[in-house]
Kinemage of the C-alpha trace (Angstrom):
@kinemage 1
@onewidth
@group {chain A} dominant
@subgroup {mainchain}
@vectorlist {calphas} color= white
{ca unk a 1} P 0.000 0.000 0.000
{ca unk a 2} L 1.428 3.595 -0.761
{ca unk a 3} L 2.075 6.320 2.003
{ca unk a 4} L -0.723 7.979 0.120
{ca unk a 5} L -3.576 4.931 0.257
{ca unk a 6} L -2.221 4.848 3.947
{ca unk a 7} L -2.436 8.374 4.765
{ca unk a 8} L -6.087 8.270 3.086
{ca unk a 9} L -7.155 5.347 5.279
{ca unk a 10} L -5.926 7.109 8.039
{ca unk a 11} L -7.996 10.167 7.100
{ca unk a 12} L -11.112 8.187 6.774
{ca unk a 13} L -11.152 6.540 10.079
{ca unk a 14} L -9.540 9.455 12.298
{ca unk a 15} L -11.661 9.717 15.754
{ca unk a 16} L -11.262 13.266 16.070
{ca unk a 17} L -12.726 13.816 12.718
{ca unk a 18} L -15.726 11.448 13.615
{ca unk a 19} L -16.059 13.306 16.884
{ca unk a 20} L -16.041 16.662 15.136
{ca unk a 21} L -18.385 15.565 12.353
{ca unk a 22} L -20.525 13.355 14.124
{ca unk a 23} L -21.330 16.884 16.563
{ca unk a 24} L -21.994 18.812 13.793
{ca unk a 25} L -24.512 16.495 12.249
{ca unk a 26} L -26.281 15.775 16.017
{ca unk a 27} L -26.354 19.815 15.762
{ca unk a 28} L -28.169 19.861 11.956
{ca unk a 29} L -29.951 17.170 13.185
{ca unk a 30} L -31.928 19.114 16.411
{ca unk a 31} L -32.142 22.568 14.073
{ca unk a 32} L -34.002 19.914 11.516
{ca unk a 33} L -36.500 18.729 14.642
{ca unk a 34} L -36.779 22.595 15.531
{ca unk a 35} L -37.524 23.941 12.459
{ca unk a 36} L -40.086 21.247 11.395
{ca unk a 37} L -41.553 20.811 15.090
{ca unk a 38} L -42.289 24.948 15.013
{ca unk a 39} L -43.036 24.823 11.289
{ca unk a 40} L -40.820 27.693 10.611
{ca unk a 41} L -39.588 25.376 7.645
{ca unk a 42} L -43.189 25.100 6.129
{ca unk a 43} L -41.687 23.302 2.873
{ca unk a 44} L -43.031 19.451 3.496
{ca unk a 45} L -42.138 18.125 0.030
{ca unk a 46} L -39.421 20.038 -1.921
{ca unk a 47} L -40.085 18.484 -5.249
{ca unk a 48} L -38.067 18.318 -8.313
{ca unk a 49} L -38.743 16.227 -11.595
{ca unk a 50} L -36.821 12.926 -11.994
{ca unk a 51} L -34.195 13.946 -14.130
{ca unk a 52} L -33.878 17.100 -12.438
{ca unk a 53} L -32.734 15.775 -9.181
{ca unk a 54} L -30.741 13.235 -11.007
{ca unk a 55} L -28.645 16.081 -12.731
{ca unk a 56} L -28.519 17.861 -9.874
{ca unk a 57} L -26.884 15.157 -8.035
{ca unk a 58} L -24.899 14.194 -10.880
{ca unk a 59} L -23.564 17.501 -10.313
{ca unk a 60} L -22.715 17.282 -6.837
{ca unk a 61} L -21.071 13.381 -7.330
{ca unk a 62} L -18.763 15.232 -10.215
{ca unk a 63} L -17.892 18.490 -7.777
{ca unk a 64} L -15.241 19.455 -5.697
{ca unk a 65} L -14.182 16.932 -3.118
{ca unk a 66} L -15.879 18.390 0.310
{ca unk a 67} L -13.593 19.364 3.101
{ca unk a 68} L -16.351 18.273 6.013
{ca unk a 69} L -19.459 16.847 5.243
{ca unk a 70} L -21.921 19.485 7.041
{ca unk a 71} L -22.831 20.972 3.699
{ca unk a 72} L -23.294 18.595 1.970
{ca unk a 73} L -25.602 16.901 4.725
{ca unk a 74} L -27.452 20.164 4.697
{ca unk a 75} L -28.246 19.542 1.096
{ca unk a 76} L -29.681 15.836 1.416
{ca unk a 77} L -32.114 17.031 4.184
{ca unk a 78} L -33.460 20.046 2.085
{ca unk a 79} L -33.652 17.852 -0.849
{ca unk a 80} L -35.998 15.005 0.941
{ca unk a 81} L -39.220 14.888 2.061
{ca unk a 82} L -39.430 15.940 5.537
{ca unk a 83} L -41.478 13.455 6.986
{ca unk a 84} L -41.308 14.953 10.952
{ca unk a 85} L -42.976 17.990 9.969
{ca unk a 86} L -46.360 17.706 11.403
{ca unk a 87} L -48.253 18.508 7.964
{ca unk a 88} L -46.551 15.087 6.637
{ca unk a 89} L -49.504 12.801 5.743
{ca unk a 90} L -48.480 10.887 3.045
{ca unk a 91} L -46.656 7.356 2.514
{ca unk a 92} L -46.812 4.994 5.969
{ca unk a 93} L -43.043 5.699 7.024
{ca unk a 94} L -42.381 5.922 10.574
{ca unk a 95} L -41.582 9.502 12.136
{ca unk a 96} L -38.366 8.324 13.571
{ca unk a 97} L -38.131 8.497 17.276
{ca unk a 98} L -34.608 10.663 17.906
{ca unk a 99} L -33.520 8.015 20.059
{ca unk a 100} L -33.928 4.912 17.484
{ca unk a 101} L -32.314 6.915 15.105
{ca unk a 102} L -29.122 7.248 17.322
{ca unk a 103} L -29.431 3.823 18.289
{ca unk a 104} L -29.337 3.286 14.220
{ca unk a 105} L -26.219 5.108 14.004
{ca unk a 106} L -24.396 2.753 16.701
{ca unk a 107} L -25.626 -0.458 14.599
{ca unk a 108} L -24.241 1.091 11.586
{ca unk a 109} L -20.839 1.867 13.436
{ca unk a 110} L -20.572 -1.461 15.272
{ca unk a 111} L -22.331 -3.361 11.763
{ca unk a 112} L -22.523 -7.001 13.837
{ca unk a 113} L -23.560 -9.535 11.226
{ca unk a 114} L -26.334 -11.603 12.815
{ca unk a 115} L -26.800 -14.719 10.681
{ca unk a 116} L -25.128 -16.807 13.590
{ca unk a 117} L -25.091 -15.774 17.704
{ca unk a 118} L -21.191 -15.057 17.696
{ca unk a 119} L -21.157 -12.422 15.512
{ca unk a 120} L -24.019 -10.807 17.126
{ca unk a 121} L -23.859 -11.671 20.989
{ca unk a 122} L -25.979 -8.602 22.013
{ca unk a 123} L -28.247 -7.986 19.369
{ca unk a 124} L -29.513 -11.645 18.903
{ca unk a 125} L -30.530 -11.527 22.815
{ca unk a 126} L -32.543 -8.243 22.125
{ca unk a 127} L -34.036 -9.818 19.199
{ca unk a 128} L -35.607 -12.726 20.999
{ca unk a 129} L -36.726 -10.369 23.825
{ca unk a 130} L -38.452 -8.211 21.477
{ca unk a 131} L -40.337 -10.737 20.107
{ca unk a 132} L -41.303 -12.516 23.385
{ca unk a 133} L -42.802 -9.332 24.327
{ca unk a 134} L -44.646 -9.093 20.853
{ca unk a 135} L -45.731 -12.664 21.311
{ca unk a 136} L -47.120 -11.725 24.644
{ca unk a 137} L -49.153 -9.013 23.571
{ca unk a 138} L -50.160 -10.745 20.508
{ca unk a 139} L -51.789 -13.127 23.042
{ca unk a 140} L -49.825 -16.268 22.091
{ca unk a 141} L -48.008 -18.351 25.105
{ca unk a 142} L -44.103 -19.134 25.790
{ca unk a 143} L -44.110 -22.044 22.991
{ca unk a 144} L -44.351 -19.204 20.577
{ca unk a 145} L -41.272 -17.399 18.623
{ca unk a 146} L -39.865 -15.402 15.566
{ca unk a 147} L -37.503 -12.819 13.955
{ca unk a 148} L -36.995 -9.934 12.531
{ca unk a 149} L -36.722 -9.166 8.740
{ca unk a 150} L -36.357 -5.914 6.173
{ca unk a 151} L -39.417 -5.042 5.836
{ca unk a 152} L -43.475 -6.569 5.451
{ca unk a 153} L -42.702 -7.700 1.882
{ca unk a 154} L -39.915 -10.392 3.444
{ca unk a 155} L -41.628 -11.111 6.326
{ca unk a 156} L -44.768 -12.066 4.767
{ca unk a 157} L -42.848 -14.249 2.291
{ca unk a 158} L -41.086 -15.833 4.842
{ca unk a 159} L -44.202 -16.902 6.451
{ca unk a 160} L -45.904 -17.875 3.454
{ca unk a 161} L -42.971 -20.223 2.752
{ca unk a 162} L -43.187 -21.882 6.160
{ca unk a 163} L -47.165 -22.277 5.826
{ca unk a 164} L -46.522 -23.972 2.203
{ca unk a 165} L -43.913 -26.763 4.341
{ca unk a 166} L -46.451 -26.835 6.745
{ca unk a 167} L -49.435 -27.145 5.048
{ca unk a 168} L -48.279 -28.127 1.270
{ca unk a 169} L -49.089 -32.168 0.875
{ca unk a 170} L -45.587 -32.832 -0.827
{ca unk a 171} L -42.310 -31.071 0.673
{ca unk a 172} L -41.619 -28.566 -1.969
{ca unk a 173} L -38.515 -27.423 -0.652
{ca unk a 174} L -36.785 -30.961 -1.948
{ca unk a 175} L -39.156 -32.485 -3.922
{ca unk a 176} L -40.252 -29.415 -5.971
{ca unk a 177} L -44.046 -28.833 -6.601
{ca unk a 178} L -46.091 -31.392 -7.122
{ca unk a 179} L -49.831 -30.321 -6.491
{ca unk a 180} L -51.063 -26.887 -7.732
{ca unk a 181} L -50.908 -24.723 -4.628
{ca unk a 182} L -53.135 -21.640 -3.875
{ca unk a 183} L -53.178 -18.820 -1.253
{ca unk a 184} L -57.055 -16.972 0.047
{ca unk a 185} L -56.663 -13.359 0.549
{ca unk a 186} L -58.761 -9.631 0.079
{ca unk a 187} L -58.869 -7.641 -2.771
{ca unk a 188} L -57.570 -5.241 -1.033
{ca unk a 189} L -54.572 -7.021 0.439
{ca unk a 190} L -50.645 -5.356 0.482
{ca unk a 191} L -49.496 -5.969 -3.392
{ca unk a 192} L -46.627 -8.157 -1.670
{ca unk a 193} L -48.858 -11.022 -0.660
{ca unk a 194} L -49.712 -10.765 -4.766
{ca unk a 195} L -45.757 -10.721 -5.330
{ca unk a 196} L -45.291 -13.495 -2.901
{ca unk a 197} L -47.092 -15.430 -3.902
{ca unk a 198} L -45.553 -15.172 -7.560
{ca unk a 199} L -41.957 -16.208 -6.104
{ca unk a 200} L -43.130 -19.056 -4.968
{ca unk a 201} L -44.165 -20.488 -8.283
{ca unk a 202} L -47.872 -19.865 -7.596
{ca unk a 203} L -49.220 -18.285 -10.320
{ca unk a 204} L -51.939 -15.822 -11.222
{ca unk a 205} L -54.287 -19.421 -10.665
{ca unk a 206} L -52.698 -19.947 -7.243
{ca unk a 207} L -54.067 -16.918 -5.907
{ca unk a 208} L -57.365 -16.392 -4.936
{ca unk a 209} L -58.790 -12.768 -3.930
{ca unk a 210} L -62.094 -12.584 -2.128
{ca unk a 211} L -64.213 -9.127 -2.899
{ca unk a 212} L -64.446 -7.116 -0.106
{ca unk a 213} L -67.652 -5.261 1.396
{ca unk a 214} L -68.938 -2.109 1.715
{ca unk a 215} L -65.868 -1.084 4.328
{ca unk a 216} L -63.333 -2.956 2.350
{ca unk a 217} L -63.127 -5.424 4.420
{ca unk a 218} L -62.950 -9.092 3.598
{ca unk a 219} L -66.191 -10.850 2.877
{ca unk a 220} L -65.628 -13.749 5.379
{ca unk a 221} L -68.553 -15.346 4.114
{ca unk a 222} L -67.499 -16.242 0.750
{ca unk a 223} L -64.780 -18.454 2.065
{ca unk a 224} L -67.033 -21.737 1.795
{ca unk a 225} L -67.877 -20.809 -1.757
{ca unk a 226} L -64.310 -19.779 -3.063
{ca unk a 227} L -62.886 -22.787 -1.316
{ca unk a 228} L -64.880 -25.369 -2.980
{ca unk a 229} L -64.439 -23.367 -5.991
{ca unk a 230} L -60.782 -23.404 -5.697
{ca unk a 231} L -60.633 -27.227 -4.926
{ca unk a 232} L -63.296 -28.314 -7.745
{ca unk a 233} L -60.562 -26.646 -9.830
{ca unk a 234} L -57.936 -28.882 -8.514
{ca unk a 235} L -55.949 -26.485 -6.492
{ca unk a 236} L -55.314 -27.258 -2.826
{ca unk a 237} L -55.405 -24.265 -0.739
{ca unk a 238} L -52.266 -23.916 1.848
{ca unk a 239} L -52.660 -20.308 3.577
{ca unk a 240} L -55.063 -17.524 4.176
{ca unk a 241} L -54.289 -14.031 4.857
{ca unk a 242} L -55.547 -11.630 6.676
{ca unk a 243} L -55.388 -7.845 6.774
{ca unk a 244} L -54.741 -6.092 9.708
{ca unk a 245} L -54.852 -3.744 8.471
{ca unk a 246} L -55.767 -2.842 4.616
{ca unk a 247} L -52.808 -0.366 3.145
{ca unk a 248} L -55.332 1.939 1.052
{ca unk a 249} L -57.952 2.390 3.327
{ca unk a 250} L -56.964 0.842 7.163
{ca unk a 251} L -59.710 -2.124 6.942
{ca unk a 252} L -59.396 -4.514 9.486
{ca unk a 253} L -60.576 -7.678 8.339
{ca unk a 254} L -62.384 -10.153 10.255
{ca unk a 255} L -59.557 -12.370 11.845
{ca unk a 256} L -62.345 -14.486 14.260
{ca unk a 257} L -64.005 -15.523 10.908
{ca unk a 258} L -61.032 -15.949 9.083
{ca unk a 259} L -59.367 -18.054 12.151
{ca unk a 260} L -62.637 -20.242 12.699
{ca unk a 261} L -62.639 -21.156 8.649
{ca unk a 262} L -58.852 -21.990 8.482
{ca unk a 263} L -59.355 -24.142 11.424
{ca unk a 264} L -62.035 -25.813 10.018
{ca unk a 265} L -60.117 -26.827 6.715
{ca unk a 266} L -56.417 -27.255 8.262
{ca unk a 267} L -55.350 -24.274 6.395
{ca unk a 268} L -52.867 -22.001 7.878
{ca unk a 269} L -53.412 -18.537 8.971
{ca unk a 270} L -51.057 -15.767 8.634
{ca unk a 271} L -52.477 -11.783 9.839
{ca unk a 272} L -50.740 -9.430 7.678
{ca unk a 273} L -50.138 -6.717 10.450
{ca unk a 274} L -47.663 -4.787 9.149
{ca unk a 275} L -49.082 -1.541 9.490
{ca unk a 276} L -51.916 -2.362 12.409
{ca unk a 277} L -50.698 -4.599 14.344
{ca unk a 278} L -48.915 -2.119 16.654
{ca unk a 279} L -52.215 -1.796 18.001
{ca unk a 280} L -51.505 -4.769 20.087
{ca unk a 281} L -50.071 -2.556 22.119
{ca unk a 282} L -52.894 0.023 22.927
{ca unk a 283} L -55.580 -0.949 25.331
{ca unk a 284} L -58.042 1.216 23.633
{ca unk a 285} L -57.430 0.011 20.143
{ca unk a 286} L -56.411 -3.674 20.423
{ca unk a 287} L -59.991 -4.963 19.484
{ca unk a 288} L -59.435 -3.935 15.944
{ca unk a 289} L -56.968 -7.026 15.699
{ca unk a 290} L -59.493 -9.350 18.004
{ca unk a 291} L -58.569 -12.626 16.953
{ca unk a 292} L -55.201 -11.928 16.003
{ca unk a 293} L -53.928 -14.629 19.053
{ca unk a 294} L -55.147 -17.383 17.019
{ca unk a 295} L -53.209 -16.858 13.618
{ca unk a 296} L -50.491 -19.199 13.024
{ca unk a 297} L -48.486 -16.302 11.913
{ca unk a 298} L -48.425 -12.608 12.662
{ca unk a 299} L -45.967 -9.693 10.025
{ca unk a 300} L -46.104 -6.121 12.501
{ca unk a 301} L -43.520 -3.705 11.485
{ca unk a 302} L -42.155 -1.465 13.500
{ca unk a 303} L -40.411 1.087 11.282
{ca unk a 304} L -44.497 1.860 10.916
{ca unk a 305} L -46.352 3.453 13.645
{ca unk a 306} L -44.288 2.265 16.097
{ca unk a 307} L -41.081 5.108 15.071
{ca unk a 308} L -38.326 2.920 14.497
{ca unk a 309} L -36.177 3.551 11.655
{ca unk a 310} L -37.002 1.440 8.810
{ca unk a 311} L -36.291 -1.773 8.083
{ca unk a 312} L -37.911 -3.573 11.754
{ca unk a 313} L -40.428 -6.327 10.935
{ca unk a 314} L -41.220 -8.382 13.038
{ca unk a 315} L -42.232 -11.863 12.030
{ca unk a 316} L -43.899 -14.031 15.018
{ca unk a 317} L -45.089 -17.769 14.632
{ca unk a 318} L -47.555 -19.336 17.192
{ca unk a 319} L -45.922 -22.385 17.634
{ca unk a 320} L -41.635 -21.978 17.575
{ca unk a 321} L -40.983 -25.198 15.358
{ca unk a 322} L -43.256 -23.850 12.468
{ca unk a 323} L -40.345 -20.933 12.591
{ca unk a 324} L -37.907 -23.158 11.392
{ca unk a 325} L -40.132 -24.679 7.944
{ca unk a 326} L -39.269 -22.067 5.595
{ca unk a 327} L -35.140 -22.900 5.292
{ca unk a 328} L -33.901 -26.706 5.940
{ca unk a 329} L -30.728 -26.946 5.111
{ca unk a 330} L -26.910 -26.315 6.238
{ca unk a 331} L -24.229 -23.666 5.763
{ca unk a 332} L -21.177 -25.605 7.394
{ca unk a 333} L -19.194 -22.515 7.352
{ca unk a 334} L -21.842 -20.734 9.970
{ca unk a 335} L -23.165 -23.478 12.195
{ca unk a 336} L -21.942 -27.641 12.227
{ca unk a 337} L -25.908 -28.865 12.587
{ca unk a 338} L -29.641 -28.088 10.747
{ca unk a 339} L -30.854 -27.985 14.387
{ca unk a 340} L -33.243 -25.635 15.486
{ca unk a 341} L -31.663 -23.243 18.066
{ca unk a 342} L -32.719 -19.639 18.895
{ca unk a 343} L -29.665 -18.211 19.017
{ca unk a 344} L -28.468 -18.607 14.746
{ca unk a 345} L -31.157 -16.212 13.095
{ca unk a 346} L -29.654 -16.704 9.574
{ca unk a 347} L -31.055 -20.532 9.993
{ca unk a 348} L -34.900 -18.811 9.920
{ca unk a 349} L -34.278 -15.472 7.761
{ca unk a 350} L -33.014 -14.964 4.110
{ca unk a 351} L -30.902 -12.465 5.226
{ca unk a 352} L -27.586 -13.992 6.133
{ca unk a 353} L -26.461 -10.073 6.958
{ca unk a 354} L -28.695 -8.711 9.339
{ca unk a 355} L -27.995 -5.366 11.149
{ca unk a 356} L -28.988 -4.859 14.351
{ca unk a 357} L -32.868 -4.111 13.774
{ca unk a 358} L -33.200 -5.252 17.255
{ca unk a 359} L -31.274 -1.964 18.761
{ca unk a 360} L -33.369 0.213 17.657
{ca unk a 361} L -36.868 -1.261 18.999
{ca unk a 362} L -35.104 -2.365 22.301
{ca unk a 363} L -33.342 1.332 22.880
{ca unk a 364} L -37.140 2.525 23.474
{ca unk a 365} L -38.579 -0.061 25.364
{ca unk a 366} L -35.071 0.710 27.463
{ca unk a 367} L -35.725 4.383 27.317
{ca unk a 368} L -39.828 4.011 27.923
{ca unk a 369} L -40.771 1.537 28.360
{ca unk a 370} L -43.832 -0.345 26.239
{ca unk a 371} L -45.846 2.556 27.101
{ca unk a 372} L -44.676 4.670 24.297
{ca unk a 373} L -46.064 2.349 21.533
{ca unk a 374} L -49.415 2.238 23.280
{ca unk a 375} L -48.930 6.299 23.436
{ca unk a 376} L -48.295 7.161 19.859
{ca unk a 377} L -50.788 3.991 18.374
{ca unk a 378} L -53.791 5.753 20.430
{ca unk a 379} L -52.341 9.444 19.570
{ca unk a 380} L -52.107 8.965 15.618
{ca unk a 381} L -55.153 6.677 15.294
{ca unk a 382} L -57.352 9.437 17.678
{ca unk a 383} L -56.645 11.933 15.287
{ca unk a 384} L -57.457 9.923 12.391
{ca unk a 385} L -61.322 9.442 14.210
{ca unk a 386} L -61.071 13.059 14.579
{ca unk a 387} L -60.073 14.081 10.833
{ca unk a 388} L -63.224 11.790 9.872
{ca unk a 389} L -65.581 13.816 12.012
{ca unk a 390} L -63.869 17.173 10.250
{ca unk a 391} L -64.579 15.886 7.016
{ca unk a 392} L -68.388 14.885 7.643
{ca unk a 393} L -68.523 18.676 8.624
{ca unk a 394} L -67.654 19.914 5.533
{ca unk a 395} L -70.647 19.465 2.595
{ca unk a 396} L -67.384 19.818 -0.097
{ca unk a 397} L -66.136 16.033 1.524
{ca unk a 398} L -66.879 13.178 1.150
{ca unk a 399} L -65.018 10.465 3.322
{ca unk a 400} L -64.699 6.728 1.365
{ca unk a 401} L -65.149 5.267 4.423
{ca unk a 402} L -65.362 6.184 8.192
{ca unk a 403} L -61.687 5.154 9.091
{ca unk a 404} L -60.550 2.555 11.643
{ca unk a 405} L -57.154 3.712 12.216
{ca unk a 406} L -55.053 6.599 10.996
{ca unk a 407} L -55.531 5.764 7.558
{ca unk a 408} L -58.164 8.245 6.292
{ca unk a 409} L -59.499 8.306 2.365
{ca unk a 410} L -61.432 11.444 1.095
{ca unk a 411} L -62.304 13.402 -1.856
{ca unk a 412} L -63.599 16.696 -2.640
{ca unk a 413} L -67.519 16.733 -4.778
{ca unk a 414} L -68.481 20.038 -6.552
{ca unk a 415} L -71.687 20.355 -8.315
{ca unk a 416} L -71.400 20.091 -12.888
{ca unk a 417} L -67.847 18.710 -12.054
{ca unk a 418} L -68.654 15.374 -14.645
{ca unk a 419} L -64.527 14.053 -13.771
{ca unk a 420} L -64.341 13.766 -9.769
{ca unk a 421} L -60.740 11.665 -10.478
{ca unk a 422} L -59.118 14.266 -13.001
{ca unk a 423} L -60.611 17.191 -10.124
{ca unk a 424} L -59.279 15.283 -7.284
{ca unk a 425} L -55.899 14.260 -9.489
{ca unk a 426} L -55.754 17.890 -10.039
{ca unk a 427} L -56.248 19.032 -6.503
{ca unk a 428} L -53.703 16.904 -5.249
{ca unk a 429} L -50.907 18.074 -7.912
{ca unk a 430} L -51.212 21.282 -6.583
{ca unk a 431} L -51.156 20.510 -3.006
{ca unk a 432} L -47.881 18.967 -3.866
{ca unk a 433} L -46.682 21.971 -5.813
{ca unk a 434} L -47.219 24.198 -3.031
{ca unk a 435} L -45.211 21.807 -0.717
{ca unk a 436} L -46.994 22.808 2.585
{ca unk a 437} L -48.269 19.470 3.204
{ca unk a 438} L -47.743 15.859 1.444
{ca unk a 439} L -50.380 13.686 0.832
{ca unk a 440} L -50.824 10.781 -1.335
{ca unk a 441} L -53.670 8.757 -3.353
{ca unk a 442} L -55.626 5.662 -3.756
{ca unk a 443} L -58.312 4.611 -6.149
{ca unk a 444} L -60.972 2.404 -4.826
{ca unk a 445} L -63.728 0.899 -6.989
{ca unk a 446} L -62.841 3.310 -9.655
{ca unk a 447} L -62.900 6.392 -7.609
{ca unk a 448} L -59.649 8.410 -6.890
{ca unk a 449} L -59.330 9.536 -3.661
{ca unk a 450} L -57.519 11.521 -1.930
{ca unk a 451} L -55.247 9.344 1.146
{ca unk a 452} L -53.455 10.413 4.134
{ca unk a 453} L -51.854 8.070 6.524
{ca unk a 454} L -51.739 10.420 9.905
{ca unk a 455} L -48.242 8.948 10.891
{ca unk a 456} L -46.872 11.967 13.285
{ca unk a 457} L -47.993 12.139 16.750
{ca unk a 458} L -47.432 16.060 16.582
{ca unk a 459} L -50.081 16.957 14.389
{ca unk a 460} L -52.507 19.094 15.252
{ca unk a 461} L -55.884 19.312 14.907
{ca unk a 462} L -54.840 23.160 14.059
{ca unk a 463} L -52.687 21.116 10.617
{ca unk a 464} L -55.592 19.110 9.744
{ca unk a 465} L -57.802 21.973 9.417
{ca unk a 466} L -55.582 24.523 7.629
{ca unk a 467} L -55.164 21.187 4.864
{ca unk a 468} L -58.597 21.183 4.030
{ca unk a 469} L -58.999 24.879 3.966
{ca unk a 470} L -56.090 25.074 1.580
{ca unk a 471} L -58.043 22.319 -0.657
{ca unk a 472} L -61.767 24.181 -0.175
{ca unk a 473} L -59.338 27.177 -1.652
{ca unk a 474} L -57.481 25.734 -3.967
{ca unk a 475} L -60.934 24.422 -5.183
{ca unk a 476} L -62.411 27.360 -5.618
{ca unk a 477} L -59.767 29.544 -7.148
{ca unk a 478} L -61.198 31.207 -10.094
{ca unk a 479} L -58.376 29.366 -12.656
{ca unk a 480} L -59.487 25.926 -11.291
């Protein structure tokens, strides 16, 4: 290596540069919470075109070497949706607690791989405590267990993947697929169930969506008749899913129903709870998952609701042996036996590098306890009851649904308007252009709507009713 490779590896790992840098960001950091927290920043969603911010980072890639990085931090938060500022209401991204952030900073520094116990001695301990608490409020017993995973998407394939060797007449993982195999779930179920499902060789055939009612919730009884229709066409149903909630409008299906039918067929029963099933944590709003203890499988994330820094998915299974189906087989280099221990996460996850997700959940159940999940579950789905109730007020609203949760879908009705889509398309865009607030869409049963997902426990009531002013404006401005 030459003195100048040396002097430049030097350079890049110098602890008085850290110290000095790593101050400077905690500093841009707490201006970022001020300004967005008082709303003296009142841009929400600095937007550029695609090929606008890719030439404009093209630029800064091609630049001038920086001599500190506090500029050029500076220029990735005004360049990114600022999803702390209380007039956020778009996608379902957590508003990071501070604290899980930092305690994502110190798993990025320490970066323990956690496919096997000894190269991840204190996060694989956390993980399993996690979870055991999870389990608990779930409502399963001791016998239960699980991981964590990057994101819903993985979770709910891993799951699906143990139901199919527990459930599946012929062991697919060795023999291949001999039967044609089939999944039950809503219409209105995630899109990664539908892309699941896919991986695994199922097919458009092997996947069978039930319509939904008049809440968009799962038509529970329809499973007799889609089941026999399913079998008369020779496929042999494995799994059923259910939402806990729906992602475009916060439906909670019925999990009692859905639990009593798989029981009656031996089919397993996985609850999709990757955005609601924080609730399990909330006295007031745990009935919306009633019936959640008796799924075989449960998906909650916790880079959701529940502030963590994404990815944190947690992936719990009723009984701990099923959590060992989904991968059978050996990696001699990382463990000398296919046996199921607790302790070797990479034998139950794909991910054979796994940061420490586990930090980041456990530094606020260190720092307060389970109490603040219960605190900002009832906070952000309280003012989603209270949104609905603004809307009904309003004779230019008209909500899709009255929500469950914090997921709330609306649109605005205007008399000789023959395009409510294009109007409420239209509306949106210029929300957006303004930047004051960020909210996104969803179409249901042909109708475009207008969707906000109420993730910040620091919105106001105040925020809520200055964005529907703005559209009642915006509406009527004479160029509209």
């Amino acid at each position: 290596m030459t003195s100048s490779s040396t002097s430049l590896l030097q350079k890049v790992y110098d602890p008085s540069t850290f110290r000095q840098q790593g101050h400077a960001l905690i500093d841009q950091l707490a201006d970022y919470f001020e300004s967005v927290q008082s709303q003296s920043d009142a841009v929400v969603f600095p937007y550029h075109t695609p090929e606008e911010q890719y030439r404009f980072w093209q630029n800064e890639l091609n630049g001038p070497l920086a001599e500190n990085p506090a500029a050029f931090f500076e220029t990735v938060i005004q360049h990114s949706v600022k999803t702390h500022h209380p007039r956020y209401m778009g996608h379902q991204v957590a508003v990071t607690a501070p604290a899980s952030a930092l305690a994502g900073l110190l798993s990025n520094v320490l970066n323990q791989g956690m496919a096997l116990y000894e190269m991840g001695m204190s996060s694989v301990p956390m993980e399993r405590l996690v979870i055991e608490l999870l389990a608990k409020k779930i409502g399963y017993d001791p016998s239960s267990s699980g991981i964590l995973t990057s994101g819903g998407t993985l979770a709910n394939l891993t799951a699906l993947l143990a139901a199919r060797a527990c459930k599946a007449p012929s062991n697919v993982w060795s023999e291949g697929h001999q039967e044609r195999l089939a999944i039950m779930v809503s219409e209105e179920a995630h899109y990664c169930v539908d892309r699941a499902a896919r991986i695994m060789g199922l097919g458009h055939a092997g996947i069978i969506k039930l319509p939904t009612d008049a809440q968009y919730k799962l038509r529970s009884d329809l499973l007799e008749e889609y089941l026999a229709k399913a079998q008369s066409d020779g496929l042999h149903v494995f799994a059923i899913i259910g939402s806990a909630c729906s992602t475009s409008t916060g439906s909670h299906d019925d999990l009692e129903a859905i639990a009593d039918f798989a029981e009656r067929h031996n089919i397993w029963f996985h609850a999709d709870g990757a955005h609601g099933g924080g609730a399990v944590f909330s006295q007031k709003y745990q009935s919306l998952l009633k019936g959640i203890e008796r799924a075989d499988s449960v998906v909650v994330d916790f880079h959701k609701v529940l502030m963590v820094p994404a990815l944190a998915t947690a992936l719990v299974f009723k009984r701990e042996q099923d959590s060992f189906s989904t991968f059978q087989q050996r990696a001699q280099y990382l463990w000398n036996s296919a046996e199921a221990d607790w302790y070797n996460p990479g034998k139950r996850t794909f991910e054979c590098t796994k940061y420490m997700m586990s930090l980041k959940i456990f530094t606020l159940l260190k720092l307060y306890g389970e109490a603040v999940f219960a605190a900002v579950v009832d906070q952000v789905y309280d003012l989603g009851q209270k949104f609905a109730k603004m809307i009904a007020k309003r004779p230019n609203f008209e909500l899709a649904m009255e929500p469950e949760c914090n997921i709330v879908c609306f649109r605005l009705i205007k008399p000789g308007v023959s395009d409510l889509n294009a109007y409420n398309q239209a509306l949106r865009e210029r929300i957006l252009e303004k930047g004051h607030f960020y909210l996104v869409q969803t179409t249901l049963r042909d109708k475009f709507y207008l969707r906000t997902s109420l993730m910040n426990p620091l919105t106001t009531e105040q925020d809520l009713t200055i964005l529907l002013d703005e559209l009642e404006s915006l509406a009527n401005a004479a160029a509209f």
